[in-house]
C-alpha positions in Angstrom: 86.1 39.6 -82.4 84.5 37.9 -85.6 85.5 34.4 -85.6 86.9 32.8 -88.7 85.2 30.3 -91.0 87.7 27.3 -90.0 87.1 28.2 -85.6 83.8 26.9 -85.7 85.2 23.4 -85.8 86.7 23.9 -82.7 89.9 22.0 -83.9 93.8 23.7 -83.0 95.1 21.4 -85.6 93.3 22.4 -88.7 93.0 26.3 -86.9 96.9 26.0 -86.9 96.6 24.6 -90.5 94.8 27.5 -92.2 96.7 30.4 -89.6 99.9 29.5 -90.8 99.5 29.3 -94.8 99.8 25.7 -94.7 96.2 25.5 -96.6 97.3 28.5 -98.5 100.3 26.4 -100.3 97.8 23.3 -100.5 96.0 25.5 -102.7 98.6 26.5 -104.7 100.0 23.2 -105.1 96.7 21.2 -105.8 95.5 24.0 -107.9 97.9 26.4 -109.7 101.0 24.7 -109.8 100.2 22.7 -113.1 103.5 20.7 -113.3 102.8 18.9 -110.5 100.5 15.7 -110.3 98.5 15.7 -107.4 96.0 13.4 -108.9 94.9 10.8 -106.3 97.4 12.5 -104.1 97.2 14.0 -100.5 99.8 17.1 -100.2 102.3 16.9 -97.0 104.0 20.8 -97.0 107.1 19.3 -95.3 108.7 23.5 -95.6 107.8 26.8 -96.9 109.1 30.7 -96.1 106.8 32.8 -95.9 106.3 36.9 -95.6 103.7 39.4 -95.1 102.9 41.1 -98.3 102.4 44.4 -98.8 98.2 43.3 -100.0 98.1 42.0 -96.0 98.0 38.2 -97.8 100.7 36.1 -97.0 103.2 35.3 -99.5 105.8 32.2 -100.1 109.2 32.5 -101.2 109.2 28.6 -101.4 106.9 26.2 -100.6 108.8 22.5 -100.5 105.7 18.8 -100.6 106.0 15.7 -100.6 103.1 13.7 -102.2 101.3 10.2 -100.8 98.8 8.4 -102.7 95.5 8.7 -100.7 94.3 5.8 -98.6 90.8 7.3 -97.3 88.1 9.0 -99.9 86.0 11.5 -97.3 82.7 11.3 -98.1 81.7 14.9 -99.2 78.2 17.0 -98.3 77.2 20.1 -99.6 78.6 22.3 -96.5 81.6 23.2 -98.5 83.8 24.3 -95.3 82.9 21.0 -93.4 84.2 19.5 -96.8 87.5 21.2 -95.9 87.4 20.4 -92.5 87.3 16.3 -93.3 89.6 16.6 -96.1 92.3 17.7 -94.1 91.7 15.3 -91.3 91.4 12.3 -93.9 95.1 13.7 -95.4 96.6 14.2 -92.0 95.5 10.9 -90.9 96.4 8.8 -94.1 99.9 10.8 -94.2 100.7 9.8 -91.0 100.1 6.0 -91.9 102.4 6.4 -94.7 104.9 7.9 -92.5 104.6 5.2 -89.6 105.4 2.7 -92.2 108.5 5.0 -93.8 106.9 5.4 -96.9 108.1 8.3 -98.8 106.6 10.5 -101.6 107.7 12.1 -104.6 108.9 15.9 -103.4 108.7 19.1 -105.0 109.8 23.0 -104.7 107.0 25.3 -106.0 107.6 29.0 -106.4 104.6 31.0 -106.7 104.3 35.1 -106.6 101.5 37.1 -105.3 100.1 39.6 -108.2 97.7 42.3 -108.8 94.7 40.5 -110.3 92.0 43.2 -110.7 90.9 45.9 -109.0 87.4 45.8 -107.5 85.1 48.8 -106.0 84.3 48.5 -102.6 82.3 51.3 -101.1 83.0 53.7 -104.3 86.7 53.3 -104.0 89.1 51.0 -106.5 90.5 47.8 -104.0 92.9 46.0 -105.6 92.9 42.1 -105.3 96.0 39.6 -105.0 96.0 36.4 -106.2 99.3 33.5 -106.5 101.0 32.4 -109.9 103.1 29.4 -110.0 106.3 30.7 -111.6 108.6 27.4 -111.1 108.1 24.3 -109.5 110.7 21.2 -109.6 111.0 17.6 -108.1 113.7 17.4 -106.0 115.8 15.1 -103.4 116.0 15.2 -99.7 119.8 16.5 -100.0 118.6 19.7 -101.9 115.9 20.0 -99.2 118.7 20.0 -96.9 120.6 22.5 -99.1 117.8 24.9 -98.7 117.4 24.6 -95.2 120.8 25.4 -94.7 121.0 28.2 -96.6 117.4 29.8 -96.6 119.4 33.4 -95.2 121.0 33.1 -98.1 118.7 32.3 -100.5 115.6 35.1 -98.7 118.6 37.7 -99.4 118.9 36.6 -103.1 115.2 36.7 -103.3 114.9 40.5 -101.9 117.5 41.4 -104.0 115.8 40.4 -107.3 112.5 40.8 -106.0 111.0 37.0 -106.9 113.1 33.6 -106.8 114.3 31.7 -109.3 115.1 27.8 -109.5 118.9 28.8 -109.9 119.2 30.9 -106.6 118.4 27.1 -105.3 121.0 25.4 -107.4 118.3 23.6 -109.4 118.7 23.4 -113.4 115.2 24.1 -115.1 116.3 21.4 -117.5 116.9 18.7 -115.0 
């Protein structure tokens, strides 16, 4: 079996990290979801729901952070994957700090879907690829947090039913 990119660090922390879509919603946090300031920020994913998409990627009905301003600056090489590798341990560790002294971040709900963004030929046949779009992302308090966790049935149902969520199927006013 061909091992993944992130194994050869030997690490079931950051392997658990990347299996389980957590670096997945980093990325579309840090990088797509536009409204959201993570300048000088580490990202904590504190919840997310996920699925298997139909393109074998995994996709996110929610994906719920809370931001902490960073503490450590890695020192970067040009291995871009060992790069990763420290990032994530400079985050956990500095997001752990913050927690031990009950600091708490700035939290947001980002809805992203997973779309068609070209198709590509691969061995003389048309492959199509996927790629996430932010469609909504909100701050929010730890009582709607709560909301959601006790409702997510609810809310996963209202999502399959329309086919993409919505900040309203949350109780959460765009204009707020």
């Amino acid at each position: 079996m061909m091992e993944k990119w992130y194994e050869r660090f030997h690490d079931e922390g950051f392997n658990h990290y990347n299996e389980t879509g957590e670096a997945a919603a980093v990325h579309i946090v840090r990088d797509l979801a536009l409204d959201v300031d993570t300048t000088g920020k580490w990202i904590d994913v504190i919840a997310m729901n996920t699925f298997k998409h139909s393109s074998g990627r995994m996709g996110f009905n929610w994906i719920i952070v809370e931001l902490f301003p960073r503490i450590t600056n890695p020192q970067y090489t040009d291995d871009v994957e060992y790069n990763k590798y420290i990032c994530w341990h400079a985050a956990h560790d500095d997001i752990a700090l913050h927690r031990k002294k009950n600091h708490h971040g700035e939290k947001f709900i980002i809805l992203c879907k997973l779309y068609m963004e070209k198709e590509i030929y691969l061995f003389g046949e048309e492959v199509p690829t996927y790629d996430y779009k932010v469609i909504a992302s909100h701050k929010i308090q730890q009582k709607k947090i709560n909301y959601i966790e006790q409702n997510a049935d609810s809310i996963i149902a209202q999502i399959r039913k329309k086919r993409k969520p919505t900040l309203s199927m949350f109780h959460i006013s765009e204009n707020t």
